[in-house]
C-alpha positions as CSV (number, residue, x, y, z in Angstrom):
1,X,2.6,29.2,-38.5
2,X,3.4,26.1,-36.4
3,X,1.2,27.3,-33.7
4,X,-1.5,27.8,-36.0
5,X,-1.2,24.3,-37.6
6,X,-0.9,22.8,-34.0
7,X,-3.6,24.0,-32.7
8,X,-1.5,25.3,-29.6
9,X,-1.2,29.2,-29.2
10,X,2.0,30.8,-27.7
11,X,0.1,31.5,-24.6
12,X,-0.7,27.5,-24.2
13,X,2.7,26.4,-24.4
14,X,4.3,28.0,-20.8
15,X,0.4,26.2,-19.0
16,X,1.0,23.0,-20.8
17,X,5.1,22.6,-20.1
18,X,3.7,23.6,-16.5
19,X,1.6,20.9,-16.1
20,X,4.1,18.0,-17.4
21,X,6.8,19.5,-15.1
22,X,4.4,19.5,-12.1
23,X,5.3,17.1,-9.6
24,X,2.6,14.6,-9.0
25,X,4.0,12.5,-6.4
26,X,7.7,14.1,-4.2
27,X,10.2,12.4,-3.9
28,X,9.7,11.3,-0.6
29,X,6.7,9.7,-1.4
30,X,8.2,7.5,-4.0
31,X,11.3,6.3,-2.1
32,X,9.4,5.2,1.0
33,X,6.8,3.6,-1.2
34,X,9.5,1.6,-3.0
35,X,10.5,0.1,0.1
36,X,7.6,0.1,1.8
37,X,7.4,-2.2,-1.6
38,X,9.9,-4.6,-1.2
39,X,9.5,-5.0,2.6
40,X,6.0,-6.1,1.8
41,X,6.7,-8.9,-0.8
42,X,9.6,-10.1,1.2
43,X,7.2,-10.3,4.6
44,X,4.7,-11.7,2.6
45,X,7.0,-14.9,0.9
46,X,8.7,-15.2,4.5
47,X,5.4,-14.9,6.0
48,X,4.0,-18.0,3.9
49,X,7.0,-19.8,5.0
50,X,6.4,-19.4,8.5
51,X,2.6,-20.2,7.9
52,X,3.3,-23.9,6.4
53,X,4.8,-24.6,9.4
54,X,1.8,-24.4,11.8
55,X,-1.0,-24.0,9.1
56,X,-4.0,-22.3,10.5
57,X,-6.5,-23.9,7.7
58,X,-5.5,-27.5,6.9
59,X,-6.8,-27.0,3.7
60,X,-4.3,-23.9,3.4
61,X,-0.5,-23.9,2.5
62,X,1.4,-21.8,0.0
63,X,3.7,-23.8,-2.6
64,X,7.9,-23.7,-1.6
65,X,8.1,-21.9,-5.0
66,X,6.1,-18.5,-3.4
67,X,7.8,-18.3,-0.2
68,X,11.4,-17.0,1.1
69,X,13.7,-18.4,3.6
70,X,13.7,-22.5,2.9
71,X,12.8,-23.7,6.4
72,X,11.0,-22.3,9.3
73,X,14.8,-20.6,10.9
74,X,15.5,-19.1,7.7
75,X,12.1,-17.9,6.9
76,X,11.9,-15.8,10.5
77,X,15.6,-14.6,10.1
78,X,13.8,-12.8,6.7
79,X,10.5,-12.5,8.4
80,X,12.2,-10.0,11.0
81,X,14.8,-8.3,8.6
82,X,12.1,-7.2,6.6
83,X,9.9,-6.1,9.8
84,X,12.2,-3.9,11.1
85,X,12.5,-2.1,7.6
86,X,8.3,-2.1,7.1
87,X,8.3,-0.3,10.7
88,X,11.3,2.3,10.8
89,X,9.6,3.0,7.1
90,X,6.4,3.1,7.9
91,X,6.9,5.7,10.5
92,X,8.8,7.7,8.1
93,X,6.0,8.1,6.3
94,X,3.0,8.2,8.8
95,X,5.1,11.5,10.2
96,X,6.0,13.0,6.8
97,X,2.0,12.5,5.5
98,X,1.1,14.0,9.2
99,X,3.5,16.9,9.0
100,X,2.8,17.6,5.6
101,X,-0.4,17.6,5.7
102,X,-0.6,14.9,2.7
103,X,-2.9,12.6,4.6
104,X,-5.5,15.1,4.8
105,X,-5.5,16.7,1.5
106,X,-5.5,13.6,-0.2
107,X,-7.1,11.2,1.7
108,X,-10.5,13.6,3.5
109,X,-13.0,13.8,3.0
110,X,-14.3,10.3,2.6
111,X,-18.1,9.9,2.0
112,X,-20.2,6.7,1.7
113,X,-22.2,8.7,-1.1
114,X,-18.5,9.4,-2.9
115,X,-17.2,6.2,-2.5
116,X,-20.3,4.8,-3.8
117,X,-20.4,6.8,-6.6
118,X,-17.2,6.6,-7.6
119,X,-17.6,3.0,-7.1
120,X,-20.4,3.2,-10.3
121,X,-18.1,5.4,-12.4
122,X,-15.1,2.9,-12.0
123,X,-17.1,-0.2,-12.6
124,X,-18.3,1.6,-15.8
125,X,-15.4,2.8,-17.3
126,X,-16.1,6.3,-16.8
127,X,-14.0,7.2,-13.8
128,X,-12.0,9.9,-15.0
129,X,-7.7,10.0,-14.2
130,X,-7.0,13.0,-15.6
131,X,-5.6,14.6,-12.8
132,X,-3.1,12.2,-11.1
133,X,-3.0,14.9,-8.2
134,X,-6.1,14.1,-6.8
135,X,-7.5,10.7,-5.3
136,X,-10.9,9.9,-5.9
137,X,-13.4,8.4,-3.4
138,X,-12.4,4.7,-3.7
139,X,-9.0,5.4,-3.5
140,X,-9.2,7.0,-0.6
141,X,-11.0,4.6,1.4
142,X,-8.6,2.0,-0.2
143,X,-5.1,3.8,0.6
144,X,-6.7,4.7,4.3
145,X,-7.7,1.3,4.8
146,X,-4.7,0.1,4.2
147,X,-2.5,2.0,6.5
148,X,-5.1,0.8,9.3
149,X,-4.4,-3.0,8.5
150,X,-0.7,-2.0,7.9
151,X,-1.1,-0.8,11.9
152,X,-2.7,-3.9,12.9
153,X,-0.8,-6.4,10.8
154,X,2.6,-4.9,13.0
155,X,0.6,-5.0,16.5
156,X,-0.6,-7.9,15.9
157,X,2.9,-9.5,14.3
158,X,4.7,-8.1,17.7
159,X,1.9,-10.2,20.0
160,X,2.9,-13.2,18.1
161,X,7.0,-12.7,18.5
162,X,7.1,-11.4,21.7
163,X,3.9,-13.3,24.0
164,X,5.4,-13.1,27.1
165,X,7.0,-9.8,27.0
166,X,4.1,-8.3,25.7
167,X,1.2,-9.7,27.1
168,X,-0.7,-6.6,27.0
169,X,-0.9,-6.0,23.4
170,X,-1.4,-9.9,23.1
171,X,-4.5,-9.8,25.3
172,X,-6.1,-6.6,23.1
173,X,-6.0,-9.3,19.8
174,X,-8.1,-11.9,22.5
175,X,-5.1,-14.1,23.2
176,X,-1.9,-15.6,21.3
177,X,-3.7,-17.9,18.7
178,X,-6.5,-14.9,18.0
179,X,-3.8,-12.6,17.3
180,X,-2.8,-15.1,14.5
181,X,-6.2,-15.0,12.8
182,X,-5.8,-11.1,12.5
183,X,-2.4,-11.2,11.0
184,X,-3.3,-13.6,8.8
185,X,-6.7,-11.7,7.8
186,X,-4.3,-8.5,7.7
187,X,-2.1,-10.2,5.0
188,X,-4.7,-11.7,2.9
189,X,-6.2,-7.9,2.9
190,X,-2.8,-6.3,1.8
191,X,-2.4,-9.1,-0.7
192,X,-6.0,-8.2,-2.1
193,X,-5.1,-4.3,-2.2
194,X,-1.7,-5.5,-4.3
195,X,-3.5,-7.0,-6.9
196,X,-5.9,-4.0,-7.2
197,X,-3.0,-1.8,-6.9
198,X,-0.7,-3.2,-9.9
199,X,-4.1,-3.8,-11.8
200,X,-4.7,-0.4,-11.3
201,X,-1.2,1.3,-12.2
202,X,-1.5,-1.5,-15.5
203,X,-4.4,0.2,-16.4
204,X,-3.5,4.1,-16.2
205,X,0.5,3.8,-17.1
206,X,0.8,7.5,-16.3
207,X,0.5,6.6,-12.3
208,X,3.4,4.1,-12.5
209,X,5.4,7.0,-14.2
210,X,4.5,9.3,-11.8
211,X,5.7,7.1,-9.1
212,X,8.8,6.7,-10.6
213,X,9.6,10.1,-11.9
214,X,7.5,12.0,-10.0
215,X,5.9,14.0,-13.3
């Protein structure tokens, strides 16, 4: 009788506890994205720091009450800390979505024509999340993306702390002060993607779950 009144038959129930027990996002995944995380925010505030003390843009600084460290010794000390965790984590998870196989089953294939038309259904409200399992075009193209400038945004940080001793990766950015136009185009790039990224996970609550939980 509870069935009936439901609306759910017997058969339903076993498909539909399935699909809230399935694992969306392993655990892996989440705990390298947590840190991945914090190492961000913390390069980012230290980052500023380091930034007001040899502005690129006179126009340009970023208020004491955004950045980490207090003065330009305590804001590298941070600046480096947090390096060494965004690198030994990032290639944690460059080889786990390699050997997996997640990169490529969730991030190919990437078409202008998807991207552009997912683009339409997004800015329209009528891109669907249903399925948390599956990226759609824009997402793709945004979560690749990023992992190139996260590349580049290390190169290019390692040019700048280490000149001499690696001249050769300084000369690929076009010289010391060039290399400091690309890390600071790479941050303002993962800073844009954060506030599409939290706006995002605002908007569909069940992805912030999911990278909590995993379900």
């Amino acid at each position: 009788m509870s069935n009936v009144m439901s609306g759910i038959s017997a058969t339903d129930r076993p498909a539909e506890a399935a699909a809230v027990r399935k694992v969306i996002q392993p655990a892996w995944v989440r705990i390298v994205h947590w840190i991945n995380a914090v190492a961000i925010v913390l390069m980012i505030m230290s980052g500023w720091q380091i930034y007001n003390a040899s502005p690129l843009f006179e126009s340009l600084t970023f208020s004491r009450s955004i950045t980490l460290g207090g003065w330009l010794g305590g804001a590298i000390q941070w600046h480096l800390a947090a390096m060494w965790l965004l690198m030994v984590n990032g290639l944690v998870y460059l080889t786990l979505g390699l050997v997996t196989g997640r990169f490529r089953k969730k991030l190919l294939p990437i078409t202008a024509s998807g991207v552009l038309s997912d683009t339409r259904a997004a800015l329209t409200g009528h891109l669907s999340h249903a399925d948390l399992t599956v990226y759609n075009q824009v997402q793709r193209l945004l979560y690749a993306g990023i992992i190139v400038v996260g590349i580049l945004i290390v190169l290019s940080g390692l040019s700048i702390w280490k000149p001499v001793q690696l001249q050769w990766l300084t000369a690929v950015f076009g010289g010391y002060d060039a290399a400091r136009y690309v890390h600071f185009a790479c941050m303002a790039a993962i800073v844009g993607f954060l506030v599409i990224h939290v706006a995002l996970a605002l908007l569909v609550p069940k992805s912030l779950r999911a990278m909590i939980i995993g379900r």
